[in-house]
CHARMM-style PDB file with segment names, atoms N, HN, CA, C and O in Angstrom:
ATOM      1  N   UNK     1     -28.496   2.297 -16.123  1.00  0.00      PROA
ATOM      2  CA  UNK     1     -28.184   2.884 -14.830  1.00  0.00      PROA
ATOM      3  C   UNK     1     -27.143   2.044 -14.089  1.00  0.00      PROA
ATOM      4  O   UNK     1     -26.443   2.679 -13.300  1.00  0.00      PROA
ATOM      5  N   UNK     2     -26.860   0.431 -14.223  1.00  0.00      PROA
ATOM      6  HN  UNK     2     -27.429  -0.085 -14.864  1.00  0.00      PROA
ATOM      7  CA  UNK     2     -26.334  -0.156 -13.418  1.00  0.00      PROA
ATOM      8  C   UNK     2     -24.982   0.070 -13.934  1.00  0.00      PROA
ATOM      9  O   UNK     2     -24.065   0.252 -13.134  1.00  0.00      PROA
ATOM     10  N   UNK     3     -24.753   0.076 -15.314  1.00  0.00      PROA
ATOM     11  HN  UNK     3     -25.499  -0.072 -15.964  1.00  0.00      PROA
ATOM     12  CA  UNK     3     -23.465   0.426 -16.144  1.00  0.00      PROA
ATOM     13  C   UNK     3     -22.901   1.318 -15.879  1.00  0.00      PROA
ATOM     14  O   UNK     3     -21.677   1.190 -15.877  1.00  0.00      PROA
ATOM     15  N   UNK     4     -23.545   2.812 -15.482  1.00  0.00      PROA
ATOM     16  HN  UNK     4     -24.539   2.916 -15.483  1.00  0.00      PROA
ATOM     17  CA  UNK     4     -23.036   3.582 -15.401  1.00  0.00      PROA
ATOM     18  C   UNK     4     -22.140   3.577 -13.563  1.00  0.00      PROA
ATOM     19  O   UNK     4     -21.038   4.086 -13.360  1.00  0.00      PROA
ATOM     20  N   UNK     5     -22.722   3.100 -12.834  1.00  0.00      PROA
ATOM     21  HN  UNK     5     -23.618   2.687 -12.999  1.00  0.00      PROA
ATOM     22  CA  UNK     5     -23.115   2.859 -11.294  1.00  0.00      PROA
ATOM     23  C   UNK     5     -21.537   1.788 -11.337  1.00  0.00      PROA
ATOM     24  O   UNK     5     -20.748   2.145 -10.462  1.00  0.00      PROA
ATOM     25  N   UNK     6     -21.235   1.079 -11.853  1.00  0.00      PROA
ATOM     26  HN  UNK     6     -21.875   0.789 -12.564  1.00  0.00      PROA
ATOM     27  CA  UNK     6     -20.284   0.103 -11.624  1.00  0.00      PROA
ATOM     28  C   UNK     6     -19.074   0.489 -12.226  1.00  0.00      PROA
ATOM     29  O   UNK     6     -17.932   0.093 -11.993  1.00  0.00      PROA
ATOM     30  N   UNK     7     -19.582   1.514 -13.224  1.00  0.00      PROA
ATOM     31  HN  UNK     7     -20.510   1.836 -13.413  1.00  0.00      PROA
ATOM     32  CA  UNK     7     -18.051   2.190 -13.727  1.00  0.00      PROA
ATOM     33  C   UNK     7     -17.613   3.452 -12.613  1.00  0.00      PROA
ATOM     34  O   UNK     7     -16.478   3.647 -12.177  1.00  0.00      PROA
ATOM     35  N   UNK     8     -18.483   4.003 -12.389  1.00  0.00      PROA
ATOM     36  HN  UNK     8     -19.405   3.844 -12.743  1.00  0.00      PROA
ATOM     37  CA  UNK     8     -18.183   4.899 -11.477  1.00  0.00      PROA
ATOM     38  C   UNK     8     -17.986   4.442 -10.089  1.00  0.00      PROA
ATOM     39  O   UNK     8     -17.662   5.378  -9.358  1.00  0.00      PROA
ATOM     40  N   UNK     9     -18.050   3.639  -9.668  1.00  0.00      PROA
ATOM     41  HN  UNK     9     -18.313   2.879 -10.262  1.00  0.00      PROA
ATOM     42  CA  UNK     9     -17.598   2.874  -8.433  1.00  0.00      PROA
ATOM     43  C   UNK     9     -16.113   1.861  -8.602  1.00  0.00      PROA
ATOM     44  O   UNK     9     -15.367   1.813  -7.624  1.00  0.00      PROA
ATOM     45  N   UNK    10     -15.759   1.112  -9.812  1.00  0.00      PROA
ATOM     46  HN  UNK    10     -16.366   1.151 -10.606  1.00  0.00      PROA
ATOM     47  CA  UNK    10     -14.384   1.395 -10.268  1.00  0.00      PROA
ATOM     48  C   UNK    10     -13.309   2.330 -10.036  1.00  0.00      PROA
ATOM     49  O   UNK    10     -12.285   2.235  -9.360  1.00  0.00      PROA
ATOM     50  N   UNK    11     -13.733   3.162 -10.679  1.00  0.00      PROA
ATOM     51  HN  UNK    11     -14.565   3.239 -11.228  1.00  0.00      PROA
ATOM     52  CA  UNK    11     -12.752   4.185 -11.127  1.00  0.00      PROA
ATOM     53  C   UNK    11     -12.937   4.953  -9.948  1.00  0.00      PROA
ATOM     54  O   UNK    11     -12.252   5.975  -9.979  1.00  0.00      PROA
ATOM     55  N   UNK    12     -13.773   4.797  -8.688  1.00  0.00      PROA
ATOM     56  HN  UNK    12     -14.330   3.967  -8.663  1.00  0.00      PROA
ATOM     57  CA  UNK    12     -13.660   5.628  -7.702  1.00  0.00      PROA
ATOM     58  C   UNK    12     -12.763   4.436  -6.194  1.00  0.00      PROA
ATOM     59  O   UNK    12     -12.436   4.831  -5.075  1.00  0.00      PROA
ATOM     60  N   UNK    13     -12.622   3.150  -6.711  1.00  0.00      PROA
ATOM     61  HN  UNK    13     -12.888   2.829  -7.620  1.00  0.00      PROA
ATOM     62  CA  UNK    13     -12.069   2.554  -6.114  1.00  0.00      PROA
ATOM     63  C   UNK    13     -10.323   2.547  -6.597  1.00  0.00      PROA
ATOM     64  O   UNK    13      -9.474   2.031  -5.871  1.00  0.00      PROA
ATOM     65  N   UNK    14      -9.988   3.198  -7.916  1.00  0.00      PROA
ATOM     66  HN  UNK    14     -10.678   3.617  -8.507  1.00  0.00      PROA
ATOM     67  CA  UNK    14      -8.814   2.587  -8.513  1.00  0.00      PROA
ATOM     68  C   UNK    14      -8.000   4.049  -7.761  1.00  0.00      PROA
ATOM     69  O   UNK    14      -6.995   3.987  -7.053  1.00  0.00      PROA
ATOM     70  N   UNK    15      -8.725   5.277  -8.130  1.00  0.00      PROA
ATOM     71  HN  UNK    15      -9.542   5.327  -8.705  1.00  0.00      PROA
ATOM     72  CA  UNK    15      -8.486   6.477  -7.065  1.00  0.00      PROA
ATOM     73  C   UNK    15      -8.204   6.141  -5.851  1.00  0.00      PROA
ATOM     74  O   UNK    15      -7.116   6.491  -5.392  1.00  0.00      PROA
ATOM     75  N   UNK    16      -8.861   5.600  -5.279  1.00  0.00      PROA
ATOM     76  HN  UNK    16      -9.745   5.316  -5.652  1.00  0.00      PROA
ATOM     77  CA  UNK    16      -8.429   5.247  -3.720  1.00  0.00      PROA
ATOM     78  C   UNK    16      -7.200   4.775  -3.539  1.00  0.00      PROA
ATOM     79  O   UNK    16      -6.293   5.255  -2.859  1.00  0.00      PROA
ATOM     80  N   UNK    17      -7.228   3.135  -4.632  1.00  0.00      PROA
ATOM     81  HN  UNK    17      -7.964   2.744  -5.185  1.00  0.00      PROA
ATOM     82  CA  UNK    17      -6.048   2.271  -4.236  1.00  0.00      PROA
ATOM     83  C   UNK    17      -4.652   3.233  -4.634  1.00  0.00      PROA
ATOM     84  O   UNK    17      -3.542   3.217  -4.102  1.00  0.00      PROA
ATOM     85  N   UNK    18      -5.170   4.078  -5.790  1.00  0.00      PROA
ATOM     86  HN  UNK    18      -6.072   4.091  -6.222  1.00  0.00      PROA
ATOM     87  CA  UNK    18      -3.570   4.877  -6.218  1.00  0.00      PROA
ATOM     88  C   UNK    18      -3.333   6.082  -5.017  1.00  0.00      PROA
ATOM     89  O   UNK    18      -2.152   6.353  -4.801  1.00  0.00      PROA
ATOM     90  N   UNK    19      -3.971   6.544  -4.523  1.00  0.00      PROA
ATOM     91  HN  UNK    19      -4.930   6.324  -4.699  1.00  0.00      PROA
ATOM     92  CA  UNK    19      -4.524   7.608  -3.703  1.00  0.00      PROA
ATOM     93  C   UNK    19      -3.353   6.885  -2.521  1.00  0.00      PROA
ATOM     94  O   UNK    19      -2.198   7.309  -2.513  1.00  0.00      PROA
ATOM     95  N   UNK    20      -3.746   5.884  -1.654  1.00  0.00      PROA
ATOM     96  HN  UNK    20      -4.684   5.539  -1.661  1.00  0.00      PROA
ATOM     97  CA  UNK    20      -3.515   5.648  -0.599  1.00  0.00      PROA
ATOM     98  C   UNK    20      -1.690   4.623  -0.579  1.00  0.00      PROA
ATOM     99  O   UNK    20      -0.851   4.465   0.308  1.00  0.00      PROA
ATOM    100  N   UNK    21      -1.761   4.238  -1.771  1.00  0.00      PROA
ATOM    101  HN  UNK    21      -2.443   4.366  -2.491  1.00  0.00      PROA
ATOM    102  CA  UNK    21      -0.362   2.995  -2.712  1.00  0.00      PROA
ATOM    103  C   UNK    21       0.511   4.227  -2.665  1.00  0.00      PROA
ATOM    104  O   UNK    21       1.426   4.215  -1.842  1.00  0.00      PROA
ATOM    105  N   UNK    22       0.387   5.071  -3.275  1.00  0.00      PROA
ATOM    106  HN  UNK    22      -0.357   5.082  -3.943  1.00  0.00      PROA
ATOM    107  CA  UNK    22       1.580   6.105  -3.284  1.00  0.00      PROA
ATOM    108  C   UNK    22       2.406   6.593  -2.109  1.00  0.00      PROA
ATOM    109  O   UNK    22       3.636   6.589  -2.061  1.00  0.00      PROA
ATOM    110  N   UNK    23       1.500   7.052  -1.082  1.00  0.00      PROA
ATOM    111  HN  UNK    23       0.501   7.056  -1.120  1.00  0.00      PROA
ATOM    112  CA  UNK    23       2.000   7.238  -0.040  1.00  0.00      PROA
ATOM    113  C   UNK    23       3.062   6.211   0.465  1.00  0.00      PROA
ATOM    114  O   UNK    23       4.225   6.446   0.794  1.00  0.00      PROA
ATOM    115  N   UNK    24       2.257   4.767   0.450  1.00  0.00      PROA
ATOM    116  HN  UNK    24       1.312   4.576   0.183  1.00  0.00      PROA
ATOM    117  CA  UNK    24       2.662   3.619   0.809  1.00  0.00      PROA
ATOM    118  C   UNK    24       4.231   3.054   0.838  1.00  0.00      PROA
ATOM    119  O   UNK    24       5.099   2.623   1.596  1.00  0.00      PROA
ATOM    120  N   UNK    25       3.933   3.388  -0.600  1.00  0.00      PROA
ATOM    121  HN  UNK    25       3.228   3.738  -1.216  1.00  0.00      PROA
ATOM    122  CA  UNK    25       5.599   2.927  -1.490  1.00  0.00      PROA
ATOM    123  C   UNK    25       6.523   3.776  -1.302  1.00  0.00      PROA
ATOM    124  O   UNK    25       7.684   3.365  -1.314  1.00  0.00      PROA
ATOM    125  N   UNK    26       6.264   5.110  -1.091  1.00  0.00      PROA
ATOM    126  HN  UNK    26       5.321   5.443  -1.081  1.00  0.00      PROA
ATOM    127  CA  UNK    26       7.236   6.026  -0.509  1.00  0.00      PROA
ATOM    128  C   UNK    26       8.024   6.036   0.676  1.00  0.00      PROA
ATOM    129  O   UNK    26       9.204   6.356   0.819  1.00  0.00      PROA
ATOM    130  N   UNK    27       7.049   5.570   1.637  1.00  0.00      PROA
ATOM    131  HN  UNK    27       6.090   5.310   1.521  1.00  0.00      PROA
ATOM    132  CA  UNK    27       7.374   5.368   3.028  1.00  0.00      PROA
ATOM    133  C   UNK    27       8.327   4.023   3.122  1.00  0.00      PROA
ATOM    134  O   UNK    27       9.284   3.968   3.894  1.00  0.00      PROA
ATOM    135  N   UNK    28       7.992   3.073   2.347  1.00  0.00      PROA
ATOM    136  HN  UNK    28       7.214   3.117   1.720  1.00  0.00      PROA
ATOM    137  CA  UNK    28       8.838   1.791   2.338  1.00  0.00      PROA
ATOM    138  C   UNK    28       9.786   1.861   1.838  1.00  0.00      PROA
ATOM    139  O   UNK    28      10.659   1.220   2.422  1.00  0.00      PROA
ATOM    140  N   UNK    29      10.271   2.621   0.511  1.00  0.00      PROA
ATOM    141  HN  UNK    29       9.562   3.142   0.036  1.00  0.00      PROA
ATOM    142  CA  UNK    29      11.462   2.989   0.145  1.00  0.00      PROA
ATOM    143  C   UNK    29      12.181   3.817   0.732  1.00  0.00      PROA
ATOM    144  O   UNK    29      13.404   3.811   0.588  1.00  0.00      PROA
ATOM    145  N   UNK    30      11.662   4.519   1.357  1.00  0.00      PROA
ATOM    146  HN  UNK    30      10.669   4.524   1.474  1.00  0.00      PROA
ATOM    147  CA  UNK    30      12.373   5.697   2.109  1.00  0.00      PROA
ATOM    148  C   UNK    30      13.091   4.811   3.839  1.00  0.00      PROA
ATOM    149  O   UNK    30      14.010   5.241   4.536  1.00  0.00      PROA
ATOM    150  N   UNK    31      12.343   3.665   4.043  1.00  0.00      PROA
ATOM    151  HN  UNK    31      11.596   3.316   3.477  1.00  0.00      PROA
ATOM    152  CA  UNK    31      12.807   2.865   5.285  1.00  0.00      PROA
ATOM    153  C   UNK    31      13.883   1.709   4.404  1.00  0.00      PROA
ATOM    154  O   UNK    31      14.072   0.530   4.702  1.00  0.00      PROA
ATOM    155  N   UNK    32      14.290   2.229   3.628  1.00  0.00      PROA
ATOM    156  HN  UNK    32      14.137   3.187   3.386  1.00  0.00      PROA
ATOM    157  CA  UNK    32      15.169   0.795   2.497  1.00  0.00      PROA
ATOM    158  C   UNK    32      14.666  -0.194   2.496  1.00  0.00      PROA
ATOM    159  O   UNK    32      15.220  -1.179   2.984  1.00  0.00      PROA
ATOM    160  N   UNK    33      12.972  -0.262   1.727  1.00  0.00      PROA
ATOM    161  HN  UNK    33      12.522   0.539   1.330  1.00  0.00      PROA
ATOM    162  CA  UNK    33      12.483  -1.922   1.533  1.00  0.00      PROA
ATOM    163  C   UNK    33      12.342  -1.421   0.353  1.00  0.00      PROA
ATOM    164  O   UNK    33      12.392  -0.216   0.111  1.00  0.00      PROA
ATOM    165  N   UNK    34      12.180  -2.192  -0.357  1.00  0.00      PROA
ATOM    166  HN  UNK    34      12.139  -3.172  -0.160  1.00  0.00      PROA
ATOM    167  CA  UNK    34      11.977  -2.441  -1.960  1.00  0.00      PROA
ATOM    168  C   UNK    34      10.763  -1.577  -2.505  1.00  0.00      PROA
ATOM    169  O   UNK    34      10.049  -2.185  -1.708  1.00  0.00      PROA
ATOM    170  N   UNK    35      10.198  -1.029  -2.903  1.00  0.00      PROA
ATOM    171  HN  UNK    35      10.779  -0.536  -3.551  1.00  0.00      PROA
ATOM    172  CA  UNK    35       8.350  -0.538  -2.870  1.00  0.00      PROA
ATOM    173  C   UNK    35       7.756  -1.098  -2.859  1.00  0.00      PROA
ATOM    174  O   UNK    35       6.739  -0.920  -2.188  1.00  0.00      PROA
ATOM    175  N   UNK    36       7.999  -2.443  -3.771  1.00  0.00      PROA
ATOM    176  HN  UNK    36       8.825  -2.587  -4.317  1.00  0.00      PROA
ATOM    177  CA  UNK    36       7.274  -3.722  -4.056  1.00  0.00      PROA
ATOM    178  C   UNK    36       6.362  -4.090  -2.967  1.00  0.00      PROA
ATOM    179  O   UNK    36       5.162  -4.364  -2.956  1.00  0.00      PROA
ATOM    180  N   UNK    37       7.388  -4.013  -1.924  1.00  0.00      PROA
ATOM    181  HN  UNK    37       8.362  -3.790  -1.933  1.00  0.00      PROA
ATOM    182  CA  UNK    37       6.188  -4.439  -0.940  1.00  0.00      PROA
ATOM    183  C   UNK    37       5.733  -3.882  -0.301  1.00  0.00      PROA
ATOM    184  O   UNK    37       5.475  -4.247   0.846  1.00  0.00      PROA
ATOM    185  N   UNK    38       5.315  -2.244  -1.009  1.00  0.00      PROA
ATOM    186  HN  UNK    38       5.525  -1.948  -1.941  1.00  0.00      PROA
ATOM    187  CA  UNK    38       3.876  -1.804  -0.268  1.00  0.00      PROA
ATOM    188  C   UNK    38       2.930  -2.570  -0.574  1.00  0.00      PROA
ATOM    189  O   UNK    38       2.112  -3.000   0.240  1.00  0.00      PROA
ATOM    190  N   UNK    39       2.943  -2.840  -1.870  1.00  0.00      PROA
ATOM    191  HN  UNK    39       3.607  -2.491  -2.531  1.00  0.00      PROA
ATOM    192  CA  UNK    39       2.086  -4.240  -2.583  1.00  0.00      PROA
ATOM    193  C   UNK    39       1.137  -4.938  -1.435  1.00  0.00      PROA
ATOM    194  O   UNK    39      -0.039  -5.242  -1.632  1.00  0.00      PROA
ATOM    195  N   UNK    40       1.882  -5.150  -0.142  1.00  0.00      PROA
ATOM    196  HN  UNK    40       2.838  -4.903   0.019  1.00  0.00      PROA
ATOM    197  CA  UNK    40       1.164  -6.325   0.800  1.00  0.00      PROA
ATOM    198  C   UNK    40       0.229  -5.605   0.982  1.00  0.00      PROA
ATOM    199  O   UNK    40      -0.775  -6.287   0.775  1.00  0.00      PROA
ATOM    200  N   UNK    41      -0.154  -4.204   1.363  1.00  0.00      PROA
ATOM    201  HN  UNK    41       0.661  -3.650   1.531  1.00  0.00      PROA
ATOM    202  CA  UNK    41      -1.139  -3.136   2.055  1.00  0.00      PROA
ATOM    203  C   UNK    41      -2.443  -3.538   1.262  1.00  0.00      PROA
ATOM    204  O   UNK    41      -3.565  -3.286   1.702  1.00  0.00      PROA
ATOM    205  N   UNK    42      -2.252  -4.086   0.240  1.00  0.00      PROA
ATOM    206  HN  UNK    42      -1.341  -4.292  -0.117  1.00  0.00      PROA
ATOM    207  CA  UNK    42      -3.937  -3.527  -0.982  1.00  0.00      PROA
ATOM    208  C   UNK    42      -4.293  -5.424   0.119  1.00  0.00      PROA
ATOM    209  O   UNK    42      -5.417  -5.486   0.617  1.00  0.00      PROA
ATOM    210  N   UNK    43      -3.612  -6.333   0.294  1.00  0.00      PROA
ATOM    211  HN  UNK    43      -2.698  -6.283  -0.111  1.00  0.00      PROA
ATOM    212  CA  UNK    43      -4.164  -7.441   0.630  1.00  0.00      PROA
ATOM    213  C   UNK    43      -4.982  -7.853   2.175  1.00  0.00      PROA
ATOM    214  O   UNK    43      -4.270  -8.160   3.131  1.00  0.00      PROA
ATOM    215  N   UNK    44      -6.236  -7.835   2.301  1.00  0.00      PROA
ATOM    216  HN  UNK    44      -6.815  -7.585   1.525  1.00  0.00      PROA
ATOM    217  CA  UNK    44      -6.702  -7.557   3.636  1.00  0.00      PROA
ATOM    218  C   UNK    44      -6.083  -9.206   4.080  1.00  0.00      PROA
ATOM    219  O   UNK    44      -5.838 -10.281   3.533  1.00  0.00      PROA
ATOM    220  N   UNK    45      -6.030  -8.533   5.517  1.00  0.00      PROA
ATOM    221  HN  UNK    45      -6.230  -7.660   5.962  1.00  0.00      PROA
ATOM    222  CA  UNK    45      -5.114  -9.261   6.649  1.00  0.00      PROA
ATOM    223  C   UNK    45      -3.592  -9.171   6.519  1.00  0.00      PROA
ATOM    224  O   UNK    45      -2.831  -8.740   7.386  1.00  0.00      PROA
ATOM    225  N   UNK    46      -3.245  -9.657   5.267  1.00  0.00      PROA
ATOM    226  HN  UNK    46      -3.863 -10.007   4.563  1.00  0.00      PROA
ATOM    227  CA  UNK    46      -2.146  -9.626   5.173  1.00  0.00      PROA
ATOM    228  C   UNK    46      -1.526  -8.412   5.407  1.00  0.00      PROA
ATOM    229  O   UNK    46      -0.420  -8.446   5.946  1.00  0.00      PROA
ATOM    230  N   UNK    47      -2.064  -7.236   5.082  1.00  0.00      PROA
ATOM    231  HN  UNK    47      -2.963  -7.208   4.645  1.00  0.00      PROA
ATOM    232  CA  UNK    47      -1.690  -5.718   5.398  1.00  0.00      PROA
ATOM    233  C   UNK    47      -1.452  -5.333   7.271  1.00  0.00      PROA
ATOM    234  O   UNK    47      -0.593  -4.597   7.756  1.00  0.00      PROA
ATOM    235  N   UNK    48      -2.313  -5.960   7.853  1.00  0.00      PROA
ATOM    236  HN  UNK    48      -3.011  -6.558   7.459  1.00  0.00      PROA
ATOM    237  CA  UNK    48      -2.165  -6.306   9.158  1.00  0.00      PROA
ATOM    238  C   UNK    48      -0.830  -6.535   9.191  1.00  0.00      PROA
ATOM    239  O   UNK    48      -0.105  -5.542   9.115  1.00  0.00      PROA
ATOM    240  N   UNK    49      -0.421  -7.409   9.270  1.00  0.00      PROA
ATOM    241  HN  UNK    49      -1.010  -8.215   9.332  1.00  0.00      PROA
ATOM    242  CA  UNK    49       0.335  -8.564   9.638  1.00  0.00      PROA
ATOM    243  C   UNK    49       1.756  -7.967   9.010  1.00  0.00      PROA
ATOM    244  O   UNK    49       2.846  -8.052   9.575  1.00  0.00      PROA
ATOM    245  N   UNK    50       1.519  -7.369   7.768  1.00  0.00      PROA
ATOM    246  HN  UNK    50       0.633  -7.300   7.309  1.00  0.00      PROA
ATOM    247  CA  UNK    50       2.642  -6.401   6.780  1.00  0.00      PROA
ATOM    248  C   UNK    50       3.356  -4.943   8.191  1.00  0.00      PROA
ATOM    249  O   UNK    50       4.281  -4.528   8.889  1.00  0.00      PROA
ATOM    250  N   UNK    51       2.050  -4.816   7.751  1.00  0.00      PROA
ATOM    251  HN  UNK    51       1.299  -5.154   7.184  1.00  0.00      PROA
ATOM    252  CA  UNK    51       2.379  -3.236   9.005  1.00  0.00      PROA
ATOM    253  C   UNK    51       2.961  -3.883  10.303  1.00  0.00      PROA
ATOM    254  O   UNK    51       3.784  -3.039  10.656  1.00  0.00      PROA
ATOM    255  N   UNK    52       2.996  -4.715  11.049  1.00  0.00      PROA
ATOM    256  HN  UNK    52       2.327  -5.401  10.762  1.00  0.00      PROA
ATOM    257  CA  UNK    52       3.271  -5.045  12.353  1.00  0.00      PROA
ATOM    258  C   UNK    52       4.442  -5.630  12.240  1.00  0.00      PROA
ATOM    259  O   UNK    52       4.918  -5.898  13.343  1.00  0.00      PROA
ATOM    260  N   UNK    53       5.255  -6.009  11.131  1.00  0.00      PROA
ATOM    261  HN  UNK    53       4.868  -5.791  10.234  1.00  0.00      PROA
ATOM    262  CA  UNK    53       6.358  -6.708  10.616  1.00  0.00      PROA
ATOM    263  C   UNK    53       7.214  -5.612  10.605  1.00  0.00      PROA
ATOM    264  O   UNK    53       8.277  -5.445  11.203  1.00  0.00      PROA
ATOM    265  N   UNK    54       6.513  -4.781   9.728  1.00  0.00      PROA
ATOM    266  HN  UNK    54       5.650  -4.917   9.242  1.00  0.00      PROA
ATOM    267  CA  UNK    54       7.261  -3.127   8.904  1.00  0.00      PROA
ATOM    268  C   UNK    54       7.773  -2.501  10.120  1.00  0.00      PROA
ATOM    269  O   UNK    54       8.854  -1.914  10.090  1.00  0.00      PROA
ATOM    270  N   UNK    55       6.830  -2.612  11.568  1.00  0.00      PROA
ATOM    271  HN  UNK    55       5.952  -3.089  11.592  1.00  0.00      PROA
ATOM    272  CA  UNK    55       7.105  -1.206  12.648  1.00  0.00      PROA
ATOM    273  C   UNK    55       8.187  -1.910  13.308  1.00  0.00      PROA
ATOM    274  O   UNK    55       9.234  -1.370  13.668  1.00  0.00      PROA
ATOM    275  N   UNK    56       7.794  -3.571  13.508  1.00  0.00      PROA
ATOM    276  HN  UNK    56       6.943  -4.010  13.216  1.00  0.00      PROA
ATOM    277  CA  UNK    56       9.236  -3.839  14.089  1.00  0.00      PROA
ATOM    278  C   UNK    56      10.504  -4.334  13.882  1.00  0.00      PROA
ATOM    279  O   UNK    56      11.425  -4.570  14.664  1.00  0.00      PROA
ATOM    280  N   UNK    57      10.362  -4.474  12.408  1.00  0.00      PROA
ATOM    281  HN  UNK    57       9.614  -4.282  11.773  1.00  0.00      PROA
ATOM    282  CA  UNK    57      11.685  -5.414  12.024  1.00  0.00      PROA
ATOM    283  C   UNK    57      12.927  -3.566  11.959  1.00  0.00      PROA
ATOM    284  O   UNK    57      12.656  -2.394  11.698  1.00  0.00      PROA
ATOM    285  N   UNK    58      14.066  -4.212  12.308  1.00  0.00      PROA
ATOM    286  HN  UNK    58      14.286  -5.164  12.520  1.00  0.00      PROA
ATOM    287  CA  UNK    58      15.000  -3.025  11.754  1.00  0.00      PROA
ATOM    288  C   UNK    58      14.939  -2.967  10.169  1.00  0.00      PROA
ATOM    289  O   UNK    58      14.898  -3.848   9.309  1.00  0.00      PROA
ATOM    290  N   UNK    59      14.950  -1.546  10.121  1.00  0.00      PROA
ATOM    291  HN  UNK    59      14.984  -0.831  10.819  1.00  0.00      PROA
ATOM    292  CA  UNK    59      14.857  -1.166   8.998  1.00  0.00      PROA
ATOM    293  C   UNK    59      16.411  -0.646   8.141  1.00  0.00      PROA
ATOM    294  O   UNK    59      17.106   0.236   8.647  1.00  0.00      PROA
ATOM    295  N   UNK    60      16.741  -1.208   7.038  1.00  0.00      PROA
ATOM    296  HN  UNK    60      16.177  -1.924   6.627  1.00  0.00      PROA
ATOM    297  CA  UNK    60      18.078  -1.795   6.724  1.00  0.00      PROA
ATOM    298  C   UNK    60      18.152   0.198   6.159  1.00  0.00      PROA
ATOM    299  O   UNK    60      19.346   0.277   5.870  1.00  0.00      PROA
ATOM    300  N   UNK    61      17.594   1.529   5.917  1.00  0.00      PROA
ATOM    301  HN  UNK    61      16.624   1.464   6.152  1.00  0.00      PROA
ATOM    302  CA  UNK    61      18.050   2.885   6.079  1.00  0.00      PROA
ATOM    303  C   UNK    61      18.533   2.956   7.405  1.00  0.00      PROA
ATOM    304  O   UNK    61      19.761   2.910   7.475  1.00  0.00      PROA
ATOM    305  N   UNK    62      18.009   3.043   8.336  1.00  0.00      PROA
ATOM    306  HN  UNK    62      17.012   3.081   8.280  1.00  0.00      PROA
ATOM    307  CA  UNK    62      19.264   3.285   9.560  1.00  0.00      PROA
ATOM    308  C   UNK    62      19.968   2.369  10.242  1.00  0.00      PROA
ATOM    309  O   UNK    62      19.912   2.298  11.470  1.00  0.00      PROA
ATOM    310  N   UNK    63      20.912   1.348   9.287  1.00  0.00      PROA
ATOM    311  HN  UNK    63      20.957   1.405   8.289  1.00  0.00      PROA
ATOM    312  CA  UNK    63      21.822   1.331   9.302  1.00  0.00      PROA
ATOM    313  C   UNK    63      22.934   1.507   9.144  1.00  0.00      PROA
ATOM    314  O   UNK    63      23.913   0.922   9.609  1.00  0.00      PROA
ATOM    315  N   UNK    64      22.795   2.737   8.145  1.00  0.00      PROA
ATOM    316  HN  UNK    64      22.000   3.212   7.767  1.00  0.00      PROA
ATOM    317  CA  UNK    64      24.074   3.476   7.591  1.00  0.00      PROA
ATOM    318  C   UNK    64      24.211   4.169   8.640  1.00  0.00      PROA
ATOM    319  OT1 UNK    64      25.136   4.976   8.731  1.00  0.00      PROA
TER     320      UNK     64
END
C-alpha cells in the first residue's frame, strides 16, 4: 500500500511541477529572459525573491 501511495504522489507532484514550469518558461521568454530561469520558481524563497526581481527589473523585449 505504501508503494503504491508514494508512486502516486510522485507522479502527481511531477504533473504539477510540469503543469505550472510551462506556463512559467513561456512568460519569461516571451519578456526576453532566457527560460532557464523560470528554473528559480520550483526553488521556495528563492521564487519569491525571482518574481519580485522579474516584475521590476526592465525587461530587455520592450526594448525594441
Amino acid at each position: 500500500m505504501m508503494d503504491g501511495f508514494s508512486m502516486l504522489f510522485w507522479l502527481m507532484a511531477a504533473f504539477l511541477v510540469i503543469v505550472t514550469q510551462a506556463p512559467v518558461w513561456i512568460i519569461v521568454r516571451r519578456a526576453g529572459y532566457p527560460g532557464a530561469v523560470s528554473l528559480l520558481y520550483l526553488i521556495p524563497i528563492v521564487n519569491l525573491i525571482a518574481i519580485w526581481v522579474f516584475a521590476m527589473a526592465p525587461w530587455p523585449a520592450m526594448k525594441k
